[in-house]
N, C-alpha and C positions, 0 to 999 in steps of 0.2 A: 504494500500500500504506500501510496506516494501522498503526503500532505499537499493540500492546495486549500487558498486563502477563501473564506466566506464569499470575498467579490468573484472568484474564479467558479463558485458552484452558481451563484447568482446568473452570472455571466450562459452558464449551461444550461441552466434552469429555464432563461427568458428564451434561452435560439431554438430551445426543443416547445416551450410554448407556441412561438412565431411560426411555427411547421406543425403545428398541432390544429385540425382540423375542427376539433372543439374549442381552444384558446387564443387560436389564432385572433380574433376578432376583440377581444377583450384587450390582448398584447396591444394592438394597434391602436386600440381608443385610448387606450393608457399613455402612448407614445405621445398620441396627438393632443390629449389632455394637457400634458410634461410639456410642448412642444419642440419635443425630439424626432427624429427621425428613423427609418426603419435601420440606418448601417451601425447604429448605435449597439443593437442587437443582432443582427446579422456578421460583423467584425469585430466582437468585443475587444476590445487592447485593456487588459486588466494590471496594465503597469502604470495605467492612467489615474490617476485620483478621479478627476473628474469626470470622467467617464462612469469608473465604478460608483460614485456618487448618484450620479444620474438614473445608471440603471438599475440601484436600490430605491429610487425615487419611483421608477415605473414600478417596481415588483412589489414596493408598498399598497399603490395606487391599486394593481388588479390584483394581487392576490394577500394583501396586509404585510408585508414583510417591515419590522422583522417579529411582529409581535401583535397583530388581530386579526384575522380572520381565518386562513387553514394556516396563521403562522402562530393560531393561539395560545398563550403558554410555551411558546419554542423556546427551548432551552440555549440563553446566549451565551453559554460557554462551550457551545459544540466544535467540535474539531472535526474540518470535513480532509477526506482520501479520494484520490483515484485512485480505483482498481480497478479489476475482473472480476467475478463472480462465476461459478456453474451454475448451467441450469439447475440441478438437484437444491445447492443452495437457495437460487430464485425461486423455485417451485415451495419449498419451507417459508416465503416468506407472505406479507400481509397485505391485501389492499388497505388504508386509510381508513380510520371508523368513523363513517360518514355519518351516522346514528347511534346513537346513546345506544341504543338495543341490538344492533348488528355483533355477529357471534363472530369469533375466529374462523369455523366453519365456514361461514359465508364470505369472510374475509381471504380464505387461504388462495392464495394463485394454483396452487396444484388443483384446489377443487375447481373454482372458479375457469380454467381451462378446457378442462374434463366437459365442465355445463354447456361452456360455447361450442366442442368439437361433437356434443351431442345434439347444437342448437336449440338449447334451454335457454329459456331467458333470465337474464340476470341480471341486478341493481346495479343501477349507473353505468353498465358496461352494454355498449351496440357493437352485437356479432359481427353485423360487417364491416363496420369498422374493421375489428381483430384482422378476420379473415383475408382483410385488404393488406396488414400488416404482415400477416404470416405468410403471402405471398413476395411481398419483400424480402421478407428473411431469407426465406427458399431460393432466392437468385441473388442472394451474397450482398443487398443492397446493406448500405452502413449506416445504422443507427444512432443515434444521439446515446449519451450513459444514460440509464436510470438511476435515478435520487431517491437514495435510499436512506432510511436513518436508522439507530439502535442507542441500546444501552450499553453494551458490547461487542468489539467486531464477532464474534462469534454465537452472541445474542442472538434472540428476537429482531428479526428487521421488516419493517414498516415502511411501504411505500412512501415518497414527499411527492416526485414530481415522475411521469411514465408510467401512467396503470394501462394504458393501451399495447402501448409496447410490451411493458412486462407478462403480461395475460396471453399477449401473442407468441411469446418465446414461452410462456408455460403449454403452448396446444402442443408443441414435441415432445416425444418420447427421447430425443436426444438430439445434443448439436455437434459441431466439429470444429465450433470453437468457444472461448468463454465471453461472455458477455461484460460489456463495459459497462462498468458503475462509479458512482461516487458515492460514497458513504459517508453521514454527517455520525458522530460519535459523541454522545454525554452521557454523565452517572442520570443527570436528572431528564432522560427523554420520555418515561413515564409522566412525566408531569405534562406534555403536551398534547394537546387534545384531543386529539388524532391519534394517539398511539392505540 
C-alpha cells in the first residue's frame, strides 16, 4: 500500500464521479455553482494548493465533504492508500448503509452480484447499469480505483465512492488481475454513518 494525501483520493473521487452516469450531473452543477471548470477535475494536479482547494470546495458542494452528508461523521484523521485488492477481498466487502435498517446481507457485494447475475432487483443498484460495466471489464477497459474505507487494512471494508463498479467486478467468478483501490484507514471509521 502506497500512502496518498486526502487531496489525491478527492482528486479520484470527483474524475470517477464526472464519468459516473449517475453523478455525473450533480459533479457539473457543483462545478458550475464553484465557477470552475470541467479540467479542474478531469486533470487534477494535486501538487496544487489551489486546485486541491477548489476541488474540496466542489466535493463539499455535491456530496458534503469533508463532514455532512455521505461525508457524515467521516473520521478526519483517516489515512488514505493506493493499492490492489482481489476480487475474493472485494466480494467480502460492503455497499454503504444507505438505511438505518439495511443488513450486511443486503449490503455484501458477493450477494448483491449473485442478485444482479440472476436479474433480481436490488436497492439503489440498476442491472444494466452493472451489466454495461461488466462488459467493460470483459474487454480489458480500465477502470477508475474504488474508495474504499475500514477500521483496518485487513478489516471490514465499506464502500465511499464505486458501488457500480464494485458490484460489477463482484458478477465474476474470477479475474486475471487485481483491482485498483484506494483505501481511507481510521481507529474511528465506525463512527461514520455509513459504515
Amino acid at each position: 500500500m502506497k500512502p496518498i494525501s486526502a487531496n489525491q483520493m478527492i482528486a479520484e473521487f470527483l474524475k470517477a464521479e464526472l464519468h459516473s452516469s449517475r453523478f455525473r450531473e450533480g459533479s457539473l452543477k457543483a462545478l458550475r455553482m464553484c465557477g470552475y471548470e470541467e479540467v479542474l477535475l478531469e486533470h487534477p494536479d494535486c501538487n496544487n494548493p489551489i486546485q486541491n482547494k477548489k476541488r474540496a470546495e466542489v466535493l463539499n458542494l455535491c456530496r458534503g465533504w469533508p463532514d455532512t452528508d455521505l461525508f457524515m461523521n467521516f473520521p478526519s484523521d483517516t489515512m488514505w492508500f493506493s493499492t490492489t485488492i482481489l476480487l475474493g477481498e472485494l466480494k467480502e466487502s460492503y455497499r454503504l448503509k444507505s438505511s438505518y435498517n439495511m443488513t450486511d446481507i443486503e449490503r455484501s457485494l458477493k450477494a448483491t452480484g449473485s442478485k444482479v447475475m440472476e436479474g433480481s432487483a436490488v436497492e439503489n443498484i440498476n442491472n444494466n447499469l452493472i451489466l454495461e460495466i461488466r462488459k467493460k471489464i470483459e474487454v480489458g477497459e480500465q477502470l477508475p480505483p474504488i474508495i474504499l474505507v475500514a477500521v483496518e487494512r485487513e478489516g471490514k471494508k465499506v464502500l465511499l465512492e464505486g458501488h457500480s463498479r464494485s458490484v460489477a467486478y463482484s458478477t465474476f467468478e474470477q479475474l486475471d488481475f487485481d483491482i485498483p483501490a484506494i483505501i481511507g484507514i481510521s481507529n474511528n471509521m465506525n463512527d461514520w454513518a455509513y459504515f
